[in-house]
C-alpha positions as CSV (number, residue, x, y, z in Angstrom):
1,X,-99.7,-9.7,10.7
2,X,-97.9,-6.3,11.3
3,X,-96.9,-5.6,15.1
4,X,-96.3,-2.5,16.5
5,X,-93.3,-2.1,19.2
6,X,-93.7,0.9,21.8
7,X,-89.9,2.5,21.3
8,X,-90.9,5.6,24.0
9,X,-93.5,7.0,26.2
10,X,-96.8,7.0,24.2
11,X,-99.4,10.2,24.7
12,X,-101.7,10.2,26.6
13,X,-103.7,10.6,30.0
14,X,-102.5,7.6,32.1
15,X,-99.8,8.5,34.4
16,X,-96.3,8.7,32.9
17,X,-95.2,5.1,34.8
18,X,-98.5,3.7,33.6
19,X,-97.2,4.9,29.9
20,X,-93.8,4.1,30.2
21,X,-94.6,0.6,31.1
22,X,-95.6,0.2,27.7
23,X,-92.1,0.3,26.2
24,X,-90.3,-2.9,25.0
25,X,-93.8,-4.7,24.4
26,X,-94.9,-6.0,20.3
27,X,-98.8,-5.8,19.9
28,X,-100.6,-6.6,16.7
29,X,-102.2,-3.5,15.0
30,X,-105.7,-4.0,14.2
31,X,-105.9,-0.7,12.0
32,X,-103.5,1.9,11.2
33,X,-104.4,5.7,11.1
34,X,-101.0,7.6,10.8
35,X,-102.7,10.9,9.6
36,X,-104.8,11.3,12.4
37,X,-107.0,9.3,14.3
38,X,-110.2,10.2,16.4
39,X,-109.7,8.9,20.3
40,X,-111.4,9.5,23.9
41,X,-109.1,9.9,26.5
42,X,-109.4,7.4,29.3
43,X,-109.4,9.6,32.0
44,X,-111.4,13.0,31.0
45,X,-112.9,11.4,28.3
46,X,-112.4,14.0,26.1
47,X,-112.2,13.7,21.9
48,X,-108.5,14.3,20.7
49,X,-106.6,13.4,17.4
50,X,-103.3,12.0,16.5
51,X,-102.3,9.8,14.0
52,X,-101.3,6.2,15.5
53,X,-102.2,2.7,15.3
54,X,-105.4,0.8,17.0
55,X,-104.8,-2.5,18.9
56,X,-107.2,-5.1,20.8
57,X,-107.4,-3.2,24.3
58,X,-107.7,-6.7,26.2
59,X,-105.0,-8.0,24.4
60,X,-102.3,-5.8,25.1
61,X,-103.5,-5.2,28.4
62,X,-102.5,-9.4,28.7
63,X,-99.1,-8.3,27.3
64,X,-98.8,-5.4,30.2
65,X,-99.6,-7.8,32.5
66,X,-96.9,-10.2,32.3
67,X,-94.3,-7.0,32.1
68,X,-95.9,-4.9,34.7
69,X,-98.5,-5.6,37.1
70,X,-98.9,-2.5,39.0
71,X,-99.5,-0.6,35.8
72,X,-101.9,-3.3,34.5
73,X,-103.9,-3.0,37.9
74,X,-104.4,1.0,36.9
75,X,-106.1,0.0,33.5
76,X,-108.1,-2.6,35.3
77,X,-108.9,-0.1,37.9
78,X,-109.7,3.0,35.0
79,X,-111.6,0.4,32.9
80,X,-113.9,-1.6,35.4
81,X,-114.7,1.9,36.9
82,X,-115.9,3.1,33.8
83,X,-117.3,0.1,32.4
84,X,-118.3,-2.2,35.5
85,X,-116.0,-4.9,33.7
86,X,-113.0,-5.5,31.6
87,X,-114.8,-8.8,29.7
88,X,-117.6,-6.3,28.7
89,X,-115.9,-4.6,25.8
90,X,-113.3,-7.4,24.7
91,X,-114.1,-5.2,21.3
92,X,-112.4,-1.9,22.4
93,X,-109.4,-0.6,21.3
94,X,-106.2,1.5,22.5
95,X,-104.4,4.5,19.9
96,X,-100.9,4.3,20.6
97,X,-98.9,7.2,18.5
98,X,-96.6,6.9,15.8
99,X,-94.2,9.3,17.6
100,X,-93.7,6.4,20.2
101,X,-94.2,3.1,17.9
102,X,-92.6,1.3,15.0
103,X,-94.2,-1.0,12.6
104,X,-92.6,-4.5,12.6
105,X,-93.8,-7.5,11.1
């Protein structure tokens, strides 16, 4: 299964800690879109593009967690907010760039 490594700061609408804690961590890609995917942003939850791989949301937010609690805590926040509970959408998925990934398997 191909893995994605976050090499730099992925795009984005989280804070730039909250993004930054991202880099170093291997996820498994669930789909690839480098041309261009279509994303809501977490925050405004406005439509944008970019191409970038999809991974399982709850699963790399169990990767964040062991690196970084305190960003962790903000997607928990952002997400149970929105969404009363993190366990409600264990479907959903996160874009992260190409610009700040590369492909590993």
């Amino acid at each position: 299964m191909k893995k994605i490594r976050i090499v730099s700061i992925p795009k984005g609408e989280a804070p730039e800690w909250v993004r930054e804690a991202w880099i170093g961590l291997e996820i498994p890609i669930v789909k690839e879109e480098p041309e261009g995917a279509w994303s809501i942003g977490p925050i405004t939850r406005r439509p944008y593009t970019h191409g970038g791989y999809w991974v399982q949301r709850n699963l790399a937010l169990k990767f964040l967690l062991k690196k970084n609690l305190e960003a962790f805590q903000w997607w928990l926040d952002l997400i149970e907010k929105q969404e009363g509970t993190i366990l409600s959408s264990s479907e959903r998925l996160f874009l992260f760039d190409t610009g700040c990934c590369e492909v590993i398997e």
